[in-house]
N, C-alpha and C positions, 0 to 999 in steps of 0.2 A: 349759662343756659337757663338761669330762673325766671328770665322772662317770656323763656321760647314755649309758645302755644302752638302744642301738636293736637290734629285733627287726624282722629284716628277711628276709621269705617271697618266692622269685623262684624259678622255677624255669630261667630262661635263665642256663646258667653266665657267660656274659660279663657280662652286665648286673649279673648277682649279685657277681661278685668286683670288677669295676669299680665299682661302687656303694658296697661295702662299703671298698674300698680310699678311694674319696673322703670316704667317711664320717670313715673313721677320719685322714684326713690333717684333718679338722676339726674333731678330739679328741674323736670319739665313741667309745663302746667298744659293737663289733656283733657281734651273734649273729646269721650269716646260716642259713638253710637252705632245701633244694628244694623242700620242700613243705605241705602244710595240716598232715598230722597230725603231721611233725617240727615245725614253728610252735608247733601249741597244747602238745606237748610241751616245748618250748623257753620259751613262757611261762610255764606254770604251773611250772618248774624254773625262770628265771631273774629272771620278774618284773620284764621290763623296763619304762623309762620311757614308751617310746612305740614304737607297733608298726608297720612300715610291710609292708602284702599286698598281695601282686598279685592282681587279683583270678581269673588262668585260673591255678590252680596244681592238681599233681596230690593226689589220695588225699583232698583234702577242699577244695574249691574260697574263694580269696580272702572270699567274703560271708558263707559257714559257717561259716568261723576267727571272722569278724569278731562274728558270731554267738554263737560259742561264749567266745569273751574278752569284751563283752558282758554276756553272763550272769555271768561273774568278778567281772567288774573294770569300773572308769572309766576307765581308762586310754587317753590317747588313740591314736588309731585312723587312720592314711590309709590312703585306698586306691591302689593305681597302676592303670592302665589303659591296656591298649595304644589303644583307641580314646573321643575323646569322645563316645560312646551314650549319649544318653538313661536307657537300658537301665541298663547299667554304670552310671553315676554314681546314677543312683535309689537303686538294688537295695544300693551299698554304703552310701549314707547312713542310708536305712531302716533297714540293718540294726544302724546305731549308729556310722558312720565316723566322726570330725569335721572330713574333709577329704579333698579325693584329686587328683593328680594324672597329668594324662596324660600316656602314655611315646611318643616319644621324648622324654625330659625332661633340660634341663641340671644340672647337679650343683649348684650354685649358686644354681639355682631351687630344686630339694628342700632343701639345708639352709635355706634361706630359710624355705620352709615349717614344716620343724620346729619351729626356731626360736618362728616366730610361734603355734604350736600349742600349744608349752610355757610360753612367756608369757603365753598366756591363761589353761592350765591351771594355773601359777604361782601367779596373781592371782584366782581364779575368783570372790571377792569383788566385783569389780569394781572395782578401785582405778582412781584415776584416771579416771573415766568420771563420777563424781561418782554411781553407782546408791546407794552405802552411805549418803550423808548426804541433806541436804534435805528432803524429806518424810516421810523417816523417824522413825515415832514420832508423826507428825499423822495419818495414820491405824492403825488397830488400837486405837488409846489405851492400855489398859493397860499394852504391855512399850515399852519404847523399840526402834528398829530393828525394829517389825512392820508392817508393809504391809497392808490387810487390803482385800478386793476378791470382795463379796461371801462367799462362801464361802471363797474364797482366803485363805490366809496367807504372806506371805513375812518369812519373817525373816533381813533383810540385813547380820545382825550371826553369828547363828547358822549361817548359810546352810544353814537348812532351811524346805522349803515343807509345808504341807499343805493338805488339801483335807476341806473337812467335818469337820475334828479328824482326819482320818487323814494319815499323814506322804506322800510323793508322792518316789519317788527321782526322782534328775535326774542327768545327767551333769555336768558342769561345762561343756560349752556352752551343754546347755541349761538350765542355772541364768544364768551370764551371760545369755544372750537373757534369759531372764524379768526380770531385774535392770533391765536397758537398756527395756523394756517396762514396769515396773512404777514406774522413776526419771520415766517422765514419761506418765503415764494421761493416757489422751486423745486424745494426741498422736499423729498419724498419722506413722510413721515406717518413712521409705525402704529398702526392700533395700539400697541402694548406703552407706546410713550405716549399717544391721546391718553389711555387709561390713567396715565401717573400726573398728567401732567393736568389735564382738565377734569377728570373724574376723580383724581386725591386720591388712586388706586394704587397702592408700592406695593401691588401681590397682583396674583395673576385674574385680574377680574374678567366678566363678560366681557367679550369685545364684540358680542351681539351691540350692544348698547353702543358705542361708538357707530358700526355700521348703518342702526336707524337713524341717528343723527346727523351723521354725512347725506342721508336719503331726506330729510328734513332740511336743511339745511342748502341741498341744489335747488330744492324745490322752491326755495324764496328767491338764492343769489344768482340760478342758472344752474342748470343743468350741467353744461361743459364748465361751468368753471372749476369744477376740483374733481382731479381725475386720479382714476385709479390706476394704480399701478400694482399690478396681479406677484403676490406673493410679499411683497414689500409694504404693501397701506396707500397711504394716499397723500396728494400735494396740488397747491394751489398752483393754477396756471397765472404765471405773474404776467 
């Protein structure tokens, strides 16, 4: 991790310099500042690897930054929060999080977090999860690694989807979800195993977080295409 540049938006100076000092005692290299529009200055000048916002900061608020990087970049995204609201954790996922944590937070707990945020970003192919092989290439028929699901196309070699011949960006969480979703049609599949499986969650995390993503995620490939199923999670309509 000595080369991973975190971008980290806090406007409480303790929590800021303590934070940033734990960071870096874990071979991070951080660009902290106090607020939104030093942030999205400080991203788009230093194009760090992963951005970590609070989400009450001054001059342009934690979901606005997130918003506005977002629109840039894929670059992953937590959000902090001094409170678990409903509210807050919606508001920052919507607006493109791929995670968030609430503060008061142990140090230990965050770099954990990142960690697991950039391993999945790493990997976004799905390695290890078995999404890239097995039925890939039995359906779409002509390309090998195409998935095809009614209008849907994934291609888990390329990792690019489209929809109706048009291309569909995705984040890199939400391509993993659709990989994990698309490696077993059908099959009704639990929050608690998206958490382990796509989130690098082996404890019992948010499964708020999976739920915005599934709502992200119809939003680009369709609506009907991944449907719920009440009490059990959710599964792609093959």
């Amino acid at each position: 991790m000595a080369d991973t540049h975190v971008l980290f938006v806090e406007d409480d100076d303790v929590i800021r310099e303590a934070t940033q000092l734990a960071l870096e005692r874990d071979g991070f290299a951080v660009t902290a500042v106090p607020d939104g529009l030093s942030g999205l200055d400080a991203f788009r000048a230093d194009r760090p690897d992963i951005a970590l916002l609070d989400v009450m900061v001054p001059g342009l608020d934690g979901v606005s930054l997130c918003r506005r990087i977002r629109d840039e970049s894929t670059v992953p995204v937590i959000m902090l929060s001094a409170r678990a609201d409903s509210i807050d954790v919606v508001l920052g996922l919507e607006a493109g999080a791929d995670d968030y944590v609430t503060k008061p937070f142990d140090g230990a707990v965050l770099v954990a977090r990142i960690r697991a945020v950039l391993r999945r970003f790493g990997h976004a192919a799905g390695a290890g999860h078995g999404t890239a092989g097995g039925p890939a290439g039995e359906r779409g028929g002509s390309r090998p690694g195409v998935l095809a699901f009614g209008e849907l196309e994934v291609d888990t070699e390329g990792m690019e989807v489209r929809r109706a011949g048009a291309p569909v960006a995705l984040t890199p969480t939400e391509m993993r979800l659709l990989l994990e979703f698309s490696g077993s049609p059908g099959t009704v599949l639990s929050r608690d195993r998206l958490l382990e499986r796509v989130w690098d969650y082996d404890w019992g995390g948010d499964t708020r977080v999976v739920d915005v993503h599934v709502q992200r995620l119809r939003a680009k490939i369709g609506q009907d295409r991944i449907e719920t199923v009440r009490g059990f999670g959710y599964k792609l309509r093959a």
